[in-house]
C-alpha positions as CSV (number, residue, x, y, z in Angstrom):
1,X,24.9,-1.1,-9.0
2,X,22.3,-3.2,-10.3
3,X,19.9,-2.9,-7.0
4,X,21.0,0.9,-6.7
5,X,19.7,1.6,-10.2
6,X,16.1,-0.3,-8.9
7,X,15.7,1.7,-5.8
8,X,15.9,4.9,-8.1
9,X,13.4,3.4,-10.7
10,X,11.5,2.1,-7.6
11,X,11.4,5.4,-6.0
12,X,10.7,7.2,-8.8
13,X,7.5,5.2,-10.0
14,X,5.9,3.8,-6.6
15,X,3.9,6.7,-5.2
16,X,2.5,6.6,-8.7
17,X,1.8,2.7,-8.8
18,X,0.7,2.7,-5.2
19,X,-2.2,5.5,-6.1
20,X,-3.2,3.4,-9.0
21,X,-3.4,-0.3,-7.4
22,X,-5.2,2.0,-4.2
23,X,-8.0,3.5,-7.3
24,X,-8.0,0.0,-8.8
25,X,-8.4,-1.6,-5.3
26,X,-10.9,0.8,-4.4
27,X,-13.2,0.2,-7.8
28,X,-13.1,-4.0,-6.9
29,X,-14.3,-3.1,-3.4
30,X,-17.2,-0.6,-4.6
31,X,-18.4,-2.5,-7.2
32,X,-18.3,-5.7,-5.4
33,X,-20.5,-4.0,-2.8
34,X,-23.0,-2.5,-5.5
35,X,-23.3,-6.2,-6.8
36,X,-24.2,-7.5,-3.7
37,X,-26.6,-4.5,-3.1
38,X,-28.6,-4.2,-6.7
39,X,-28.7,-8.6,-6.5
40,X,-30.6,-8.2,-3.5
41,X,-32.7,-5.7,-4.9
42,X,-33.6,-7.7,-7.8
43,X,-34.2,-10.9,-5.7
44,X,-36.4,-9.5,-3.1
45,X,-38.3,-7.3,-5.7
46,X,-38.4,-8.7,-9.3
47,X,-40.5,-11.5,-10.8
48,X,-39.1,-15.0,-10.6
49,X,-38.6,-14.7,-14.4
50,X,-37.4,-10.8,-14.1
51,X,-34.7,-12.4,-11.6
52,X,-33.4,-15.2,-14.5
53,X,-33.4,-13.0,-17.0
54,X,-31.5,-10.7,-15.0
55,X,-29.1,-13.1,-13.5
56,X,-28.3,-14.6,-17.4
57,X,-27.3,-11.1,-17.7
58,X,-25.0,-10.5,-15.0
59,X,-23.6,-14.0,-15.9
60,X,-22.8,-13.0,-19.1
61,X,-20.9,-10.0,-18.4
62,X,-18.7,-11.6,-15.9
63,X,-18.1,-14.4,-18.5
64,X,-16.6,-12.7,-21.1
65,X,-13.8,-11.7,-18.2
66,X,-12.9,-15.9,-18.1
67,X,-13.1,-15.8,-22.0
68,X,-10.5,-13.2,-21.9
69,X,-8.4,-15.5,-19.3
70,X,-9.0,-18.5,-21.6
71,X,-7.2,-17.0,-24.3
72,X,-4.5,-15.1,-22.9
73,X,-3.2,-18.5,-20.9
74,X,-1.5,-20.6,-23.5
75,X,0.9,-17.4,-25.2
76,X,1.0,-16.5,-21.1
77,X,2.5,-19.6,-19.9
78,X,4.6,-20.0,-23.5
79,X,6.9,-16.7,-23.2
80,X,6.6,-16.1,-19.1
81,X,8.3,-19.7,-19.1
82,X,10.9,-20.0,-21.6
83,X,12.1,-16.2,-20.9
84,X,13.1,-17.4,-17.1
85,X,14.3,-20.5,-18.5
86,X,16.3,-18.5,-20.6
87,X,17.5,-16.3,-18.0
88,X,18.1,-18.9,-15.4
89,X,20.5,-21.2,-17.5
90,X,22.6,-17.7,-18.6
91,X,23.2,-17.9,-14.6
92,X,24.8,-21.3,-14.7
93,X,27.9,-20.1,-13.1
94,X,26.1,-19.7,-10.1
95,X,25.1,-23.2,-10.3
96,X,24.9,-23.9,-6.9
97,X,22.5,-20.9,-6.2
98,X,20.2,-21.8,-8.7
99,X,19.9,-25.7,-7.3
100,X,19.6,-24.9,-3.8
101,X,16.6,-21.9,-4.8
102,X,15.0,-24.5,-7.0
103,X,15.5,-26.9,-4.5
104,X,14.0,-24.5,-1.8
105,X,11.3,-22.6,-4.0
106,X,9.5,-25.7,-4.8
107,X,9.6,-27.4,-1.6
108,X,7.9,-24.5,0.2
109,X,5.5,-24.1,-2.8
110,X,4.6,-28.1,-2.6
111,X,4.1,-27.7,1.4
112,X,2.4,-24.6,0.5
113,X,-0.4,-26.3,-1.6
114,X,-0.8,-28.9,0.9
115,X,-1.9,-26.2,3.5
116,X,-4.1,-25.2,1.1
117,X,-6.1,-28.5,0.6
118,X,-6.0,-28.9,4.2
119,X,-7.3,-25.9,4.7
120,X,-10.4,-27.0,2.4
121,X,-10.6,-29.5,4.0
122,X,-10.9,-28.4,7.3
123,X,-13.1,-25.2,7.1
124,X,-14.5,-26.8,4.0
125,X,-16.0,-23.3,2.9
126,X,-17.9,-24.4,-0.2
127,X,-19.6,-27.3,1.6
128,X,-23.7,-27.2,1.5
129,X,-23.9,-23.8,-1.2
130,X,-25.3,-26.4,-4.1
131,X,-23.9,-24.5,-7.1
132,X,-25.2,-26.6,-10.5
133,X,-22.3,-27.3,-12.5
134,X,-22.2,-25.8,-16.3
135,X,-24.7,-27.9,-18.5
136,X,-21.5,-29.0,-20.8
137,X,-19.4,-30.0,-17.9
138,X,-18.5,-33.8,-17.8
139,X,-16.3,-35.2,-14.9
140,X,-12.8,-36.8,-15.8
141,X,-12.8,-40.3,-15.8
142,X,-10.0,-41.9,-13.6
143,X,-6.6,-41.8,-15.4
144,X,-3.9,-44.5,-15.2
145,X,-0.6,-43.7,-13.9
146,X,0.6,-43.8,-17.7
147,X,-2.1,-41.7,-18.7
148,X,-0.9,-38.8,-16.4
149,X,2.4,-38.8,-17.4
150,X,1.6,-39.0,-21.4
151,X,-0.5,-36.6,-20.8
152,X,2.3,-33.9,-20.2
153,X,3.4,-34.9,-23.8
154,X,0.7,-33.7,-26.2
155,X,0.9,-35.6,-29.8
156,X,-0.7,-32.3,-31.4
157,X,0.5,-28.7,-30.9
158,X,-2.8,-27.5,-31.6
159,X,-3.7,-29.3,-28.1
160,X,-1.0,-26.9,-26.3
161,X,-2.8,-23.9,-27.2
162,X,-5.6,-24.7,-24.8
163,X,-5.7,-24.4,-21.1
164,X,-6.2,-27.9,-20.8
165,X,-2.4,-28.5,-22.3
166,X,-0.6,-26.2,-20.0
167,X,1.3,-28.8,-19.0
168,X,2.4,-29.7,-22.3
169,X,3.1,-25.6,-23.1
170,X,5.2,-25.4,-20.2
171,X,7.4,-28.5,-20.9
172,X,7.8,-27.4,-24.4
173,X,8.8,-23.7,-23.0
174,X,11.2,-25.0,-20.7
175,X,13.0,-27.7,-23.3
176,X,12.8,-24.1,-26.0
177,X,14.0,-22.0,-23.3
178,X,17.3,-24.3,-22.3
179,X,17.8,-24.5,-26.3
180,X,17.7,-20.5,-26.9
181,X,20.8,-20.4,-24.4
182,X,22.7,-23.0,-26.0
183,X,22.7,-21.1,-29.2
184,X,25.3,-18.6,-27.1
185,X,25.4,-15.0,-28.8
186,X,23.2,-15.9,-31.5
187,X,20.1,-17.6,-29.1
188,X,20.3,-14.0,-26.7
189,X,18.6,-12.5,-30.0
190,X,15.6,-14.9,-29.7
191,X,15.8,-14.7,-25.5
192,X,15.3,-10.7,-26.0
193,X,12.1,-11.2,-28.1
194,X,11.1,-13.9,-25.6
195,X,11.7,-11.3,-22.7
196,X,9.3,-9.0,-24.7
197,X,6.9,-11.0,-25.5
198,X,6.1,-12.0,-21.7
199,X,6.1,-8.6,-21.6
200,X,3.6,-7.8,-23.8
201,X,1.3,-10.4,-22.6
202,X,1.5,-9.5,-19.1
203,X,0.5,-5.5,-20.7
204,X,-2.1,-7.4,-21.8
205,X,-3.4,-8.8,-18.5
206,X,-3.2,-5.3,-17.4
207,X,-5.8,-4.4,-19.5
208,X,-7.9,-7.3,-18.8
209,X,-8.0,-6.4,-15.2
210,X,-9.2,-3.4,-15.7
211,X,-12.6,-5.1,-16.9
212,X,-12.2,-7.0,-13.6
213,X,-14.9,-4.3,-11.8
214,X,-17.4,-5.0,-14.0
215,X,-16.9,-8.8,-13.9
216,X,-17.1,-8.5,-10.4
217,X,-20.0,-6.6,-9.8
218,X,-22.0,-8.6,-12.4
219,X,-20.8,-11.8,-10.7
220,X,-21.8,-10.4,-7.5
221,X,-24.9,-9.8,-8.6
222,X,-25.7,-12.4,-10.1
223,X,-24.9,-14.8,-7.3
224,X,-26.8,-12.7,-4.9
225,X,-30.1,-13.5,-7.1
226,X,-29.4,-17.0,-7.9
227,X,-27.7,-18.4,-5.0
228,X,-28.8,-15.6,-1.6
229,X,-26.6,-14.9,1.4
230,X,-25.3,-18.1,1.3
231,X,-22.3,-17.4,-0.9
232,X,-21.6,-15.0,1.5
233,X,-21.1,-17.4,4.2
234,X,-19.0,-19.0,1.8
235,X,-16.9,-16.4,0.9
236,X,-16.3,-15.6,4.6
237,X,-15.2,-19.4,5.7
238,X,-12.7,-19.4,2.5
239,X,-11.3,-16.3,3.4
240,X,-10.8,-17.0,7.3
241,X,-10.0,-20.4,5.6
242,X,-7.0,-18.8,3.3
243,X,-5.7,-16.2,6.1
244,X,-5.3,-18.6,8.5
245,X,-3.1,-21.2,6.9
246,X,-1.0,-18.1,5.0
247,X,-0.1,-16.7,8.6
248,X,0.3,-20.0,9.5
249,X,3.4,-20.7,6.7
250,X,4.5,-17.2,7.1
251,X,5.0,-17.0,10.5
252,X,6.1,-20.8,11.7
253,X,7.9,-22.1,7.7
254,X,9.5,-19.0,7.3
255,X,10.7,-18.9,10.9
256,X,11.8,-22.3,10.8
257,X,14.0,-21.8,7.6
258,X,15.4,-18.2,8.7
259,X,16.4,-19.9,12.1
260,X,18.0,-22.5,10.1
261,X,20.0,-20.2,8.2
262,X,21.5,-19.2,11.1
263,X,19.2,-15.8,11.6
264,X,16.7,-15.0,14.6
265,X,13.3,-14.8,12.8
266,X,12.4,-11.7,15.5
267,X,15.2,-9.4,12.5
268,X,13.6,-11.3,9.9
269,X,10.2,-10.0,10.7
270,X,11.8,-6.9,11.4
271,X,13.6,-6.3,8.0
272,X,10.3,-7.9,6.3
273,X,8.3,-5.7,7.3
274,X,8.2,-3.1,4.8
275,X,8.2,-5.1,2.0
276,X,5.3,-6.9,3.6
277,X,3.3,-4.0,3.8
278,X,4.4,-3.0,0.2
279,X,3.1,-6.3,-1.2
280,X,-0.2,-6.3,0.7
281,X,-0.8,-2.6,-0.4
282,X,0.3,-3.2,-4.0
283,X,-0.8,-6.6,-4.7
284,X,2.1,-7.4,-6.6
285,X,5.8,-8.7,-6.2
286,X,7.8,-7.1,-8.8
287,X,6.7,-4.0,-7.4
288,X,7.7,-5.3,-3.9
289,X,11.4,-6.3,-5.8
290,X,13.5,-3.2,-4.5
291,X,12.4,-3.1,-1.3
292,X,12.4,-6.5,-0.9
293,X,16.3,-6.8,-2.2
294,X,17.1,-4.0,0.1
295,X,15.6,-6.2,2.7
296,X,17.7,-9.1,2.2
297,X,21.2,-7.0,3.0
298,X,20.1,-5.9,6.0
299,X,19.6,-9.6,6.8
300,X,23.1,-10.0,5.8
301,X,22.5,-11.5,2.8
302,X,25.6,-11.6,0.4
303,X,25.0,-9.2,-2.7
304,X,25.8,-12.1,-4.8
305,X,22.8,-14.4,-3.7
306,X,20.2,-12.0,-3.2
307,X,20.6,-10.2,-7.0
308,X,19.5,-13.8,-8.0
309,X,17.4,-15.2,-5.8
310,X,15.1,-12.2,-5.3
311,X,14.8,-11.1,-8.4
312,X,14.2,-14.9,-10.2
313,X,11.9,-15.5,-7.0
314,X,9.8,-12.6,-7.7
315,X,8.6,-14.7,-10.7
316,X,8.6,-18.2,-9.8
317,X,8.3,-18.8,-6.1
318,X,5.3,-17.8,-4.6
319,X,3.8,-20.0,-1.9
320,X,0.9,-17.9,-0.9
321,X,-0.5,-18.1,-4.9
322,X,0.3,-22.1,-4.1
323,X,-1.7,-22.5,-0.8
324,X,-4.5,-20.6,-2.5
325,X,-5.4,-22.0,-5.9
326,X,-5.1,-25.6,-3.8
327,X,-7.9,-24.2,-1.4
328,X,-9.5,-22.3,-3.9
329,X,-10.1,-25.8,-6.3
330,X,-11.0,-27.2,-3.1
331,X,-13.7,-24.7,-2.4
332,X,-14.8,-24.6,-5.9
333,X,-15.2,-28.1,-6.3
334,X,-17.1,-28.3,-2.7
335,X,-19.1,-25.4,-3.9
336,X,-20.4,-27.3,-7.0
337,X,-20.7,-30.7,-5.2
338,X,-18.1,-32.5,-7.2
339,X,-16.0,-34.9,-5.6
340,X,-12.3,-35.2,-5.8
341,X,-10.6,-38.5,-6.2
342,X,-7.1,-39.5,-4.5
343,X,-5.5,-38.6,-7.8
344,X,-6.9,-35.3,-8.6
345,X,-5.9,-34.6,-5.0
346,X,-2.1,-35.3,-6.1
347,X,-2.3,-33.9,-9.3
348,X,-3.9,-30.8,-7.2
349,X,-0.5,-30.2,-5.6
350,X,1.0,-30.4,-8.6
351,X,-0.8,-28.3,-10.6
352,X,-0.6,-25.8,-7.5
353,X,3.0,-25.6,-7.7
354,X,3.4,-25.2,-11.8
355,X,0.8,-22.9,-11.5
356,X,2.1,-20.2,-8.7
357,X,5.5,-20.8,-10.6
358,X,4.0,-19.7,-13.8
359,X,2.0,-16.8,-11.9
360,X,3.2,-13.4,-13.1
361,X,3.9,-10.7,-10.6
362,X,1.3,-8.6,-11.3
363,X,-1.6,-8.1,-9.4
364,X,-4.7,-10.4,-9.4
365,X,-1.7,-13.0,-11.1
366,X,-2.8,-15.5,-9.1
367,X,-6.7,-15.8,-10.4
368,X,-5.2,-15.9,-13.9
369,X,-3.2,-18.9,-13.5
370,X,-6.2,-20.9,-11.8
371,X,-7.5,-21.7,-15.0
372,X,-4.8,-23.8,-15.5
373,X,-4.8,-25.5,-12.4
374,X,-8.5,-26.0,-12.2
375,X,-8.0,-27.3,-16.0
376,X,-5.5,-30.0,-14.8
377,X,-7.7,-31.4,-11.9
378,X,-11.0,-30.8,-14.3
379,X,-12.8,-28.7,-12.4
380,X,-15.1,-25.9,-14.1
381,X,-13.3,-22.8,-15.2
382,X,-16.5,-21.3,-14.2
383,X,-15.0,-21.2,-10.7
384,X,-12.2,-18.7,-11.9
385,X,-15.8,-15.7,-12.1
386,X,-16.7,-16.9,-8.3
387,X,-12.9,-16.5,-7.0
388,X,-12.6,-13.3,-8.5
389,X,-15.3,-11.3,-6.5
390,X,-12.8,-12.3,-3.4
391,X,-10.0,-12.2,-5.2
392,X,-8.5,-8.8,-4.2
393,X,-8.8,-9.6,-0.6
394,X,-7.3,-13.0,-1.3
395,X,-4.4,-11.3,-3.1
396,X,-3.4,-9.1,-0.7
397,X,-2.1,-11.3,1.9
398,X,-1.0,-14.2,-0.7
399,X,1.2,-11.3,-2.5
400,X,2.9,-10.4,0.7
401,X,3.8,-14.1,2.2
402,X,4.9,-14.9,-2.0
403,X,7.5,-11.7,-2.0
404,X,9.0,-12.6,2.0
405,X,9.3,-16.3,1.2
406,X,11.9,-14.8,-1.4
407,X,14.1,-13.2,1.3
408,X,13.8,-16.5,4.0
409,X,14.9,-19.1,1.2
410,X,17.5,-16.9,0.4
411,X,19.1,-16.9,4.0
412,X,19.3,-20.2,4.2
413,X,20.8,-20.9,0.9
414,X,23.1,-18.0,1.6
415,X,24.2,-20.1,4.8
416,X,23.9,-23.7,2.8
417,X,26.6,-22.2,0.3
418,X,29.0,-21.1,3.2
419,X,28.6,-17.4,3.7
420,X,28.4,-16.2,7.0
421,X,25.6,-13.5,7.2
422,X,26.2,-10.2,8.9
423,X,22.7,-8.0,9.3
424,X,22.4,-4.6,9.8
425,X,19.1,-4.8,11.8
């Protein structure tokens, strides 16, 4: 009843969605063009000191895009956390669901992220550009093993409401989310205002996307004057970078696990396919939900698994956000010459994996939660203006691996928990 209900309201409201993320898509690809075209211009016509003038400018209004990011994070990460936490412990009696997808989710999300610094490492895409790093910026000194782990335990809640204590905010959401449910009837009262308060907030990333054009095509432009065709160069090694390693888990993980579960990955890829091409198009996974859960009983799926593990993994496992804000503060920190200790490296899988779990399923999700990540290894949140001229390409294919990854975990936990599947493919 439940899925039957979502295919209605799915079919109902997608041709409508679909025309706005193709207008939306179509706006980041004209203006990222025009950015590229009128920083040319200025660089091979203006004045040296026309051109800085011009590229403060451009600067500037691609800048007040990462303000907007740095203030919606901390609220972002508080409600979008402790309303799954709340929802997730009100499914206790399917216990041994919610293990094995946790169990599952994160595992593929931790290998995930460790494509992604690979990846940097390998095609090392930011390598040679010579970006300066902001005037204010100041390297993190080497922390201790104790001063990592007391560092997820702010002393101040003041600090949580920076991105820097995202860690802290999503500990605290968690430990507030677990509570609400132990109230019973009385805590559902403060999990529905949590519920709509993660709503709210992700309305309000809505609307800050919708800036994201003009941030893009000032940031285009700008870099074209200040830094040449070299970015470009950069941009394209990243991307081949990103796409690579993503097909790479997609096609050999997910085959892997769906074999395991006692499926041949040739009717996985067959019953993936549309929700594949749903995600790509749309650039987002709750979108991609119906389709997706429709998906999963051809596989054979059992009703019972799928109505949770789709629906919760839609939210918090997403490996192709994992794999590329590990690449992506890879590349940015290659781009601005700053090295990467052992540490940050570990903490960079880390951060990775909290991160893509805390990534809402909207489009352009993804670049949001890199401030946090990039935040947690210290890396300049000035990096989150570069990503987001590639970003839409970037999303595309990181949406659709994050929404089948949903549907390959849950055959194998479906097979780990006894059931014998029965597709219809």
């Amino acid at each position: 009843m439940v899925t039957t209900n979502i295919m209605v309201v799915y079919t109902a409201t997608h041709s409508t969605r679909g025309g706005i993320q193709r207008t939306f898509l179509l706006a980041i690809l004209i203006c990222f063009i025009l950015g590229i075209a009128v920083g040319w211009v200025v660089s091979a016509t203006a004045p040296k000191d026309v051109q800085t003038s011009a590229a403060a400018w451009f600067k500037a209004f691609g800048d007040i895009f990462v303000r907007l990011i740095r203030i919606v994070i901390p609220p972002l990460i508080f409600f979008t956390i402790a309303a799954a936490t709340s929802s997730i412990a009100n499914a206790r009696r399917l216990g041994m669901i919610l293990v094995w997808m946790l169990i599952l989710y994160i595992g593929t999300s931790a290998l995930a992220a460790v494509w992604g610094i690979l990846a940097g490492q390998l095609f090392a895409p930011g390598v040679g550009v010579g970006l300066q790093p902001p005037k204010d910026y100041k390297p993190p000194t080497p922390p201790s093993g104790i001063d990592i782990l007391m560092s997820f335990f702010q002393t101040d809640f003041n600090a949580l409401l920076a991105v820097g204590g995202a860690m802290s905010m999503i500990i605290f959401a968690i430990i507030l989310g677990v509570g609400v449910t132990l109230l019973g009837d009385e805590g559902r009262k403060v999990a529905y205002y949590l519920s709509l308060g993660s709503k709210t907030l992700i309305q309000f990333v809505r609307m800050i996307m919708y800036y994201a054009p003009i941030a893009i095509f000032a940031y285009a432009a700008w870099l074209m004057i200040s830094y040449g065709p070299v970015m470009l160069g950069a941009y394209g090694k990243f991307l081949v970078a990103q796409y690579s390693f993503t097909l790479f888990h997609f096609f050999v993980i997910y085959s892997i696990i769906v074999w395991l579960g006692g499926l041949n990955p040739i009717k996985y890829f067959k019953a993936q396919f549309t929700p594949f091409v749903v995600a790509f198009t749309t650039r987002s996974s709750a979108v991609t939900l119906p389709v997706n859960m429709d998906a999963a009983r051809r596989m054979g799926v059992p009703e019972e698994v799928f109505q949770v593990t789709v629906p919760i993994g839609a939210t918090v496992n997403m490996d192709g956000t994992a794999l590329y804000q590990a690449l992506s503060a890879i590349f940015i920190a290659q781009l601005f010459g700053i090295p990467l200790a052992p540490y940050q490296i570990s903490l960079l899988v880390l951060a990775a994996v909290v991160g893509s779990v805390a990534t809402a399923a909207i489009p352009g999700g993804g670049t949001i939660m890199l401030a946090y990540v990039l935040a947690v290894v210290g890396l300049p949140l000035e990096g989150i203006g570069i990503m987001l001229v590639v970003d839409p390409i970037a999303d595309a294919l990181r949406t659709a691996v994050n929404a089948s990854g949903d549907n390959a975990c849950s055959v194998l936990i479906s097979r780990l928990l006894g059931y014998k599947l029965n597709p219809q493919i």
